[in-house]
MARZANU-968954 format. One line per 3 residues: number of its first residue (from 1); their letters; for each residue y negated, z negated, x of C-alpha. Coordinates in steps of 0.25 Angstrom, whole numbers, plus 5000, padded with zeros to 4 digits. Layout:
NUM) A) Y Z X  ...
This chain:
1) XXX) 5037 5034 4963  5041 5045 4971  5037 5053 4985
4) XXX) 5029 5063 4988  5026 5075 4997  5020 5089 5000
7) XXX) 5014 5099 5006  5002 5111 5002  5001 5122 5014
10) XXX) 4989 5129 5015  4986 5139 5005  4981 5148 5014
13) XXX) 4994 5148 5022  5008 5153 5019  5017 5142 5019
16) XXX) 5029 5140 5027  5043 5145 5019  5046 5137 5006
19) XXX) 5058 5131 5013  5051 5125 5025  5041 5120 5015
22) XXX) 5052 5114 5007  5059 5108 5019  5047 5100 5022
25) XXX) 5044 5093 5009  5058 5090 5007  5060 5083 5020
28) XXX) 5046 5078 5016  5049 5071 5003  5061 5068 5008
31) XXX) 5055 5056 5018  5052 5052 5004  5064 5049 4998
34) XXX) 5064 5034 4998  5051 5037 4989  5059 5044 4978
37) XXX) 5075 5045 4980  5075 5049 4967  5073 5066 4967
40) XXX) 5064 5077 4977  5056 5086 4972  5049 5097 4981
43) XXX) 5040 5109 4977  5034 5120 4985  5022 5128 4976
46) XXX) 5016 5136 4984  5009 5131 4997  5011 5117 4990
49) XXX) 5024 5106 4992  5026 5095 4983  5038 5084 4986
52) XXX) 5042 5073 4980  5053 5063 4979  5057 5056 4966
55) XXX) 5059 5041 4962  5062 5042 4949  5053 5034 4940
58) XXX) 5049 5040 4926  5054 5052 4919  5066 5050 4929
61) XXX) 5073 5065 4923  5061 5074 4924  5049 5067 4933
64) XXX) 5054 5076 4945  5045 5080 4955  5035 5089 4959
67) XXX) 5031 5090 4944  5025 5103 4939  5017 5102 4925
70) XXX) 5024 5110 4916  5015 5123 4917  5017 5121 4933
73) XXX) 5002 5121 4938  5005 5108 4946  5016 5101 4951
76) XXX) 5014 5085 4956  5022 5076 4967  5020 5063 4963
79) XXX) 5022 5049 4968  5021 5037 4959  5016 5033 4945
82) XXX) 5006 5037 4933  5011 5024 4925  5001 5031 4913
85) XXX) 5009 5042 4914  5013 5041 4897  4997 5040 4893
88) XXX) 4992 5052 4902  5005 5061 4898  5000 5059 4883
91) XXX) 4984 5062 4887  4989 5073 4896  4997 5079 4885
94) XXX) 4986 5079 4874  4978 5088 4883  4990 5097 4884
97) XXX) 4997 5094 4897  5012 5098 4894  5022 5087 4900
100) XXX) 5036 5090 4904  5040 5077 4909  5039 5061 4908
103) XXX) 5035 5060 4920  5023 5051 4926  5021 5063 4936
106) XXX) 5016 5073 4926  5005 5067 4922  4999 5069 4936
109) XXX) 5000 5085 4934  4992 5083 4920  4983 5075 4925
112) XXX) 4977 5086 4937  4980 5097 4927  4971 5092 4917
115) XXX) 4962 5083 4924  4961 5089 4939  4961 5077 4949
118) XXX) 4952 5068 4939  4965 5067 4932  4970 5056 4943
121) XXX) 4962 5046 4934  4971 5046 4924  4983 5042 4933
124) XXX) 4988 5029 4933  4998 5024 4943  5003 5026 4957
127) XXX) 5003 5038 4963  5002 5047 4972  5004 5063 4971
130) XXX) 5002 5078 4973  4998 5088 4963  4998 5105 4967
133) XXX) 4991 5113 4956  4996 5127 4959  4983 5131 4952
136) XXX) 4974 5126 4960  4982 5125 4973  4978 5111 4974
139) XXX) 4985 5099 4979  4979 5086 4972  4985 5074 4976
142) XXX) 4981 5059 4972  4984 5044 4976  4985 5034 4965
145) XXX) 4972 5023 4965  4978 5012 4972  4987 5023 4983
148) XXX) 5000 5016 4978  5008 5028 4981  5004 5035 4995
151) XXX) 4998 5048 5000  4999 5054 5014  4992 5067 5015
154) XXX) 4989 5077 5028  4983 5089 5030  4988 5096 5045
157) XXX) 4987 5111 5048  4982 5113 5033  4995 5109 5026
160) XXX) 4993 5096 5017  5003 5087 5014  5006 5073 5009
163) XXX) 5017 5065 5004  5020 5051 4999  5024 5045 5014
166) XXX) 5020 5049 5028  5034 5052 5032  5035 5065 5023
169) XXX) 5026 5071 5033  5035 5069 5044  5044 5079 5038
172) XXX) 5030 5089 5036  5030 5099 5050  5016 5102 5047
175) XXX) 5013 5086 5047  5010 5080 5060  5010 5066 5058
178) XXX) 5004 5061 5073  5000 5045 5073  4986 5041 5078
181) XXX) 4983 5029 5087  4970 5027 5076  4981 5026 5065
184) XXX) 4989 5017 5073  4976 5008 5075  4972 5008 5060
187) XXX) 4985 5002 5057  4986 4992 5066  4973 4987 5061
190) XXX) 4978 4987 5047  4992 4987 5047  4993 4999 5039
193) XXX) 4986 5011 5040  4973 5013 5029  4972 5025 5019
196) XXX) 4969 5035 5021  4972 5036 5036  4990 5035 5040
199) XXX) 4995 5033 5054  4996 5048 5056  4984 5058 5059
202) XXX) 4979 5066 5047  4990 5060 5038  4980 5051 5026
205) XXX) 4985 5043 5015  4978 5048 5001  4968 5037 4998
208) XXX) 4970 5028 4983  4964 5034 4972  4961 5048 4978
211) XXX) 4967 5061 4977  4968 5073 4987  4965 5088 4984
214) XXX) 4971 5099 4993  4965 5112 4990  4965 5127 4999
217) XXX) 4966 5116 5010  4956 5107 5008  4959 5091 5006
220) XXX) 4950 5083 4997  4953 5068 4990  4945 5061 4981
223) XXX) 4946 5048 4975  4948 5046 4960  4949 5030 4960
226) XXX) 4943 5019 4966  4944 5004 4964  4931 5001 4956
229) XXX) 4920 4992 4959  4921 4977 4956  4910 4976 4944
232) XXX) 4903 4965 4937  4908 4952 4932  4917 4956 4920
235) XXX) 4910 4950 4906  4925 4947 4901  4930 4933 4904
238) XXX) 4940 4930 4915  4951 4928 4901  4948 4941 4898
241) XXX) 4949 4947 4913  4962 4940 4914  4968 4946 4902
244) XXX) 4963 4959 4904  4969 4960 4918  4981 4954 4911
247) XXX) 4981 4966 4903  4979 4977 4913  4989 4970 4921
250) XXX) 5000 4972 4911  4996 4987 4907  4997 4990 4922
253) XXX) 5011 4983 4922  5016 4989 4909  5012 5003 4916
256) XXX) 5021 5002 4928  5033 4998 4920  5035 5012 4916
259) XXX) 5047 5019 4923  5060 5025 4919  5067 5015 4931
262) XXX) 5070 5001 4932  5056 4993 4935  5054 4979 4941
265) XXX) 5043 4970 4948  5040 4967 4963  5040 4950 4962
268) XXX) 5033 4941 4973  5032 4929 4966  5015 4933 4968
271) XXX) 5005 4933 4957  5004 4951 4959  5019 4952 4957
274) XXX) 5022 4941 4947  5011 4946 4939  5017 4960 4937
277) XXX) 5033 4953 4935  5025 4945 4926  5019 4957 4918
280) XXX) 5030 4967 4919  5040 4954 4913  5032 4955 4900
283) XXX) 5035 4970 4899  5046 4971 4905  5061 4963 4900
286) XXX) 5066 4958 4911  5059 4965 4923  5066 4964 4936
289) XXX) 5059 4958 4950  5061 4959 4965  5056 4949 4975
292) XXX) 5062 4946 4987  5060 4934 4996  5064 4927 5010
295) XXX) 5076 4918 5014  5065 4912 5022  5058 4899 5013
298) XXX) 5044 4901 5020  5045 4918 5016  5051 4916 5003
301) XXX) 5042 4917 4989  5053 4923 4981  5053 4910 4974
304) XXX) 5038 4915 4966  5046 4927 4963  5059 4920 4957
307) XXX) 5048 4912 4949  5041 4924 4943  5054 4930 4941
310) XXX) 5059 4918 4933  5046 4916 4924  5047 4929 4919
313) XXX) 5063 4932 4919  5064 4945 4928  5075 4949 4933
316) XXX) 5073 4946 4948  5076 4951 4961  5075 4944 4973
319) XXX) 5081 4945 4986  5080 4934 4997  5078 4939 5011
322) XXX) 5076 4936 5025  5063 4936 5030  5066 4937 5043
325) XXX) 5077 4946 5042  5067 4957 5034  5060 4957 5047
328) XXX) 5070 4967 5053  5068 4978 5042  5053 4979 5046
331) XXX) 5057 4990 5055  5063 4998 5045  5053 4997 5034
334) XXX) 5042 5001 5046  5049 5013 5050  5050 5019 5034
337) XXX) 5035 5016 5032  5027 5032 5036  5015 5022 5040
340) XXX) 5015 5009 5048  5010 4997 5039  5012 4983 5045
343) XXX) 5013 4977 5031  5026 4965 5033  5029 4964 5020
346) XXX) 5035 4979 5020  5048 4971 5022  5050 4962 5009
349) XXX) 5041 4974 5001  5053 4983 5006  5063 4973 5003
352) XXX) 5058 4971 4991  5058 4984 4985  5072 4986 4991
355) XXX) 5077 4974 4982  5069 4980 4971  5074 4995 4971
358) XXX) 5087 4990 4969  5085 4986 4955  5071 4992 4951
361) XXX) 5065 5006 4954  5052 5003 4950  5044 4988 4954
364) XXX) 5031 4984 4950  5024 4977 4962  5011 4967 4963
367) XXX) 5002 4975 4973  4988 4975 4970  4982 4962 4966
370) XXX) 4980 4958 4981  4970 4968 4982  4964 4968 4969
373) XXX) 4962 4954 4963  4959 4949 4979  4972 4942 4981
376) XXX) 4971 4941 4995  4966 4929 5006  4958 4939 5011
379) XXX) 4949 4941 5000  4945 4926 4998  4946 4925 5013
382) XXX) 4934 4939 5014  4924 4928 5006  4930 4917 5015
385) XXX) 4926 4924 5027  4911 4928 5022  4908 4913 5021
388) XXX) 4914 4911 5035  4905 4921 5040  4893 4914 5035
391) XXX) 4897 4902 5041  4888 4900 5054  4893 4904 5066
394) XXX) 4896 4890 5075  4906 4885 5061  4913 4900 5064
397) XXX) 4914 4899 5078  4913 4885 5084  4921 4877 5071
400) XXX) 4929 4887 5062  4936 4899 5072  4939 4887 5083
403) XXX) 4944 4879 5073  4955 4892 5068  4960 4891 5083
406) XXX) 4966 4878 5081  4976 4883 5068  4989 4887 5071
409) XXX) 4997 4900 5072  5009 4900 5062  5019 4910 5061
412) XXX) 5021 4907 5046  5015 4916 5034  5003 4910 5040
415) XXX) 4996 4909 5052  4983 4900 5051  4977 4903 5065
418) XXX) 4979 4919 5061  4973 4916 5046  4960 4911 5054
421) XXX) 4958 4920 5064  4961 4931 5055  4950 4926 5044
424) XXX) 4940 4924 5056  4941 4937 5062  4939 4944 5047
427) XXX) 4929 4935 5044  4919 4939 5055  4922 4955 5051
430) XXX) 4915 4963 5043  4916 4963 5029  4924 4977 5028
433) XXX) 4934 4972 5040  4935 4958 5035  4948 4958 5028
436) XXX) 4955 4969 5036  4951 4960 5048  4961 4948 5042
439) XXX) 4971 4961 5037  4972 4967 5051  4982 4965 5061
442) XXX) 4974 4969 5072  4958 4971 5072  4952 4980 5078
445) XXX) 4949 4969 5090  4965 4965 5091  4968 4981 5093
448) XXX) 4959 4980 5105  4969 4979 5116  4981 4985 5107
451) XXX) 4981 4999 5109  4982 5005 5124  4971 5015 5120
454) XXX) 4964 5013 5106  4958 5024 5099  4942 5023 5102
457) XXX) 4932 5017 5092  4945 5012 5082  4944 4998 5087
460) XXX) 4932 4997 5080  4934 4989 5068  4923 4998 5061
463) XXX) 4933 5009 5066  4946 5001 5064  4945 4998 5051
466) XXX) 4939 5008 5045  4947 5011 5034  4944 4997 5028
469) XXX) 4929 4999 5031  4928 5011 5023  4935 5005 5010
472) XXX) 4925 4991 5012  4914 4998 5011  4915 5010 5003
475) XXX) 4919 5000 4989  4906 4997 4984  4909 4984 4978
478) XXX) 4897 4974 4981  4907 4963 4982  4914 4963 4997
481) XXX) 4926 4957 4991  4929 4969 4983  4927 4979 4994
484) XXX) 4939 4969 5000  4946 4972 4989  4945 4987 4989
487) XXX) 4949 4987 5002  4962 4979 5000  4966 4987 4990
490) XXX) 4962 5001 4996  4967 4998 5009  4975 4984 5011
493) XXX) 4983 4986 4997  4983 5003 4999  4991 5003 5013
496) XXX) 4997 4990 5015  5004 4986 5001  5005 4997 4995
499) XXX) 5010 5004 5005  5019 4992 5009  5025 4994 4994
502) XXX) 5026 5008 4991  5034 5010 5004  5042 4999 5004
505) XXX) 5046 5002 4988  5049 5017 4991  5058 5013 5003
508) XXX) 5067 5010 4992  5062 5019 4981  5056 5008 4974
511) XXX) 5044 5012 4965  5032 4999 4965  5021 4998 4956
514) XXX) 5008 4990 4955  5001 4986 4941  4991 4977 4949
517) XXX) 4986 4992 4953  4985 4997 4940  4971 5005 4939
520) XXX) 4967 4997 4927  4971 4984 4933  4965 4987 4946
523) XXX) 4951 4991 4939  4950 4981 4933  4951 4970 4945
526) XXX) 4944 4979 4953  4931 4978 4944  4932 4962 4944
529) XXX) 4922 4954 4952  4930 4947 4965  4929 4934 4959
532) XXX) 4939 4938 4948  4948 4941 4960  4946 4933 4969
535) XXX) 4940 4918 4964  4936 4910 4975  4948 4907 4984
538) XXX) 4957 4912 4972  4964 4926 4973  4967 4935 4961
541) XXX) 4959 4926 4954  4959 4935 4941  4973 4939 4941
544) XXX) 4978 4926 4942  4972 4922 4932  4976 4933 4922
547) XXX) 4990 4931 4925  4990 4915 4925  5000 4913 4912
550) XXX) 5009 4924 4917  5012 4918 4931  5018 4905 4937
553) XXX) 5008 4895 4942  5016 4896 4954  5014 4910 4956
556) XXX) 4998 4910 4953  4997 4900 4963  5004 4906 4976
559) XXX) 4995 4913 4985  4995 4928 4991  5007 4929 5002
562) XXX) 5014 4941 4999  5026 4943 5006  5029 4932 5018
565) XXX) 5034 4940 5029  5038 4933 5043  5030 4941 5052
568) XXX) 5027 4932 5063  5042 4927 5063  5047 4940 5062
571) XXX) 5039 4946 5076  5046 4935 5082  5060 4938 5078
574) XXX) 5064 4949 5070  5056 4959 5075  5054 4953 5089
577) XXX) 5062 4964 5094  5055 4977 5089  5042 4969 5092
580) XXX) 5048 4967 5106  5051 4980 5107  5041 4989 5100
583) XXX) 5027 4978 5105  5034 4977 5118  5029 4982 5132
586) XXX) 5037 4993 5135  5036 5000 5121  5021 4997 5119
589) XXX) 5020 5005 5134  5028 5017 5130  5021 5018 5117
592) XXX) 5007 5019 5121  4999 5014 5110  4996 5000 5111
595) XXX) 4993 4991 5123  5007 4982 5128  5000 4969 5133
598) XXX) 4991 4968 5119  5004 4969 5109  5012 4960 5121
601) XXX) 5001 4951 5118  5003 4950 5104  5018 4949 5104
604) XXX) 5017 4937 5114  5006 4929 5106  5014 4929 5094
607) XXX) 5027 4928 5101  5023 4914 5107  5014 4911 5092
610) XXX) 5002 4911 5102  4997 4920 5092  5000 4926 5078
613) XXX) 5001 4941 5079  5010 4944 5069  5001 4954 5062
616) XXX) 4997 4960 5074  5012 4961 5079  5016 4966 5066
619) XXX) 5008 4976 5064  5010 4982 5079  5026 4981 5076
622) XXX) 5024 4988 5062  5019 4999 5068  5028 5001 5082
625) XXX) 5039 5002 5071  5032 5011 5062  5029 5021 5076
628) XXX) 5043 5019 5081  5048 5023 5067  5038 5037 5067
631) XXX) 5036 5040 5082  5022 5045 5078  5014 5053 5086
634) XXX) 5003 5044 5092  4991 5052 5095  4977 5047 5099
């Protein structure tokens, strides 16, 4: 796990002196430090510049990089993991490849050299990377399938670069890095901002799956791997599905417990992450875990944890917080993400890997089967609404939506007024929009009156939303509910948890891996029908019952909560002050951007409980930290 960053000028230019260029990349990979404190590594060949910074995982003496091959036709700056490292060093051998180390990374420069870009097919991990054959004078870079690891790539006055985080452009003179009011709309509609689009102009994210080719000045990407379709029902039994995915489970476990550090597992107390304790506990002698919980009873599920822990003797880790004290570190964390994302459990994630790091330099992690085995309400909730839809329209509107007025507002994890008015307004859109509708903190209709002057036409949802549009509809999967899925993964999961993860464990140097997105795992559960996911009103219906005499009964039988976070309490008190300040009047007027009275609005409703804004409010503060933090240039 490491960071990367780089530079190719164009080759029909002379490029500036070596020591400018060499200036640059270091103070470039040096805003990546946090990603890999471990060693730098900087290389000019030719018009090309290739940086990187080390975490030290495998082949900790000689996995320094940029990596050369060992008859210097291409060198490779690499973040992440080819956790198949050993099988393809042994295939890549017997074709004559010559290695020179025991690094994972080398494998990448066998892989082009013999196989050209078709050669991504045989990578299994997380990664993210860019390769320069000094033959060819070709940059070829590539995103692992599920974009685990990040890619920020631009293209301004004919100079190419990229890099592991936005901030190393910052540091780029030839980078202009200028804000626009579209990007700033797209994220308050999603809380984040979707690939491949950023929150700057001209700035994109490499999409999952693809790879970039940047030749004589020309830009292409391609993909090389999609999630496949669902297929027919299977002709093996549910026994025999349940034990196969048993099996692929523990092969993709097995694969990420190879490293040359100390290793340990992320621990909820949740089916995804006592799942993979579970498995690494059978592998593994006495695996260390990390959870932490809240000193407040109504926050606080360490105690699932603690139980897991216990039934499978793990060294445990577990540090008891304040919940409303973790309030005040939310401006710090905000200010050291490069790209808003109004995701609130960045706070425990971040606490969690910093307890973690202390003892561990590698932590396997749950992410994945939200998205894959239909674990969220929502899915159940996307039939739920089809059949309300159907229902004729005096029940809707004369009996049902009055009756939803009557429930109360809550400030609790909670809030049943919110829940209905929430499922209603998803359930009368379309198809494609239905589940962002319930995702989003502001519609396009609640951004109405928000912005002093809106960019034209994006206030459209067809327009809005976009990005979600494009993914709903381009998976050809006859089921609706796959195409829900699909979208989850490459959109939801792509820039709102793995993002959350990746940035909140290398703040610390902390290296996370995720078994549940393992390619053969995820093939696998991709090509079931829906009902082996999702049975009825029953989530992850197939992966619980793999895993049903590995797990406490009490553990198969909570539900989906993730992270409990006091949002609502929190606007009210610990970060009263910077939403006083930074949604107030006078800041709001001197900023320009959005309109004072319609965020006043908002503040006072759900100061007084007349309203629950908390999404809304959240998301508007999350991102008046983030600009104070950059200053961007805001440009129409």
């Amino acid at each position: 796990m490491c960071g990367i960053a780089g530079f190719v000028w164009p080759l029909a230019e002379t490029p500036p002196p070596e020591s400018e260029r060499l200036g640059w990349l270091a103070a470039a990979t040096g805003t990546l430090s946090h990603r890999g404190p471990d060693g730098e590594g900087l290389l000019l060949e030719g018009h090309c510049a290739l940086g990187h910074r080390r975490l030290s995982i495998i082949d900790l003496a000689a996995g320094s990089q940029p990596m050369e091959d060992a008859d210097g036709r291409a060198v490779v700056t690499f973040n992440g993991e080819i956790y198949n490292y050993r099988e393809l060093k042994a295939r890549y051998a017997a074709r004559g490849f010559r290695f020179r180390t025991h690094s994972d990374t080398e494998v990448i420069l066998a892989a082009w050299l013999l196989d050209g870009p078709s050669g991504l097919d045989a990578l299994e991990g997380m990664f993210a990377f860019a390769l320069w054959d000094k033959a060819s004078r070709t940059l070829f870079a590539a995103r692992d399938r599920f974009g685990k690891k990040p890619f920020y790539y631009t293209v301004q006055g004919g100079v190419l670069a990229f890099a592991s985080e936005l901030s190393a452009f910052e540091k780029l003179p030839f980078v202009r890095l200028e804000t626009p009011l579209a990007a700033l709309m797209r994220f308050v509609a999603y809380e984040y901002v979707p690939t491949p689009e950023t929150i700057y102009k001209d700035v994109y994210k490499l999409r999952p799956g693809h790879s970039l080719l940047w030749r004589d000045g020309k830009l292409s990407t391609a993909s090389y791997w999609d999630m496949p379709l669902p297929g027919p029902a299977p002709k093996a039994s549910e026994e025999d599905l349940c034990a196969e995915l048993r099996l692929l489970l523990a092969q993709a476990v097995k694969r990420r417990l190879v490293a040359d550090v100390p290793l340990g597992v992320f621990l909820s107390g949740g089916i995804d992450s006592s799942t993979v304790a579970a498995l690494t506990a059978g592998m593994v002698s006495r695996i260390k875990t990390f959870s932490i919980g809240f000193s407040e009873a109504s926050y606080d599920e360490s105690r699932y944890a603690r139980l897991v822990a216990g039934r499978f003797a793990t060294d445990h880790h577990e540090r008891i917080l304040s919940a409303d004290a973790c309030g005040a570190l939310l401006p710090e964390i905000v200010a050291r993400f490069d790209e808003p994302m109004a995701d609130p459990s960045i706070v425990p994630t971040y606490l969690l890997s910093q307890v973690t790091r202390e003892n561990v330099t590698v932590a396997l992690g749950g992410d994945g089967p939200d998205e894959l085995f239909y674990g969220y309400e929502y899915f159940p909730a996307f039939n739920l609404a089809a059949a309300y839809d159907r229902l004729p329209a005096f029940a809707r509107k004369r009996v049902i939506e009055p009756l939803t007025k009557l429930l109360p507002h809550s400030a609790g994890y909670v809030n049943p007024r919110f829940v209905a008015d929430t499922f209603l307004a998803g359930a009368t859109a379309p198809q494609w929009l239905r589940v962002q509708t319930w995702l989003s903190a502001f519609t396009a209709e609640a951004q109405a009156h928000l912005w002093r002057e809106p960019v034209p036409g994006l206030l459209e949802p067809a327009n809005l939303f976009a990005p979600t549009r494009e993914l709903f509809e381009g998976y050809p999967a006859a089921d609706p509910l796959a195409r829900v899925g699909y979208v989850f993964a490459r959109q939801y999961m792509l820039d709102y948890i793995l993002v959350k993860v990746d940035r909140c464990s290398m703040m610390h140097s902390l290296e996370a891996r995720a078994p549940f997105l393992d390619r053969d795992v995820a093939e696998f559960v991709c090509r079931l029908p829906a009902r082996y996911k999702l049975r009825g009103t029953k989530r992850k219906y197939i992966l619980k019952k793999a895993v049903a005499d590995l797990l406490p009964k009490e553990i198969l039988g909570r539900g989906k909560r993730g992270f409990l976070i006091p949002v609502a309490s929190w606007l009210r008190g610990q970060l009263r002050p910077q939403v006083d300040m930074l949604l107030g009047e006078k800041h709001l007027r001197e900023q320009g951007i959005f309109d004072p009275k319609e965020v006043g609005r908002l503040v006072a409703d759900h100061a007084s409980g007349a309203a629950d804004h908390r999404k809304k409010l959240w998301t508007l503060l999350v991102l008046q930290l983030w600009l104070e933090g950059r200053k961007p240039s805001i440009i129409p």
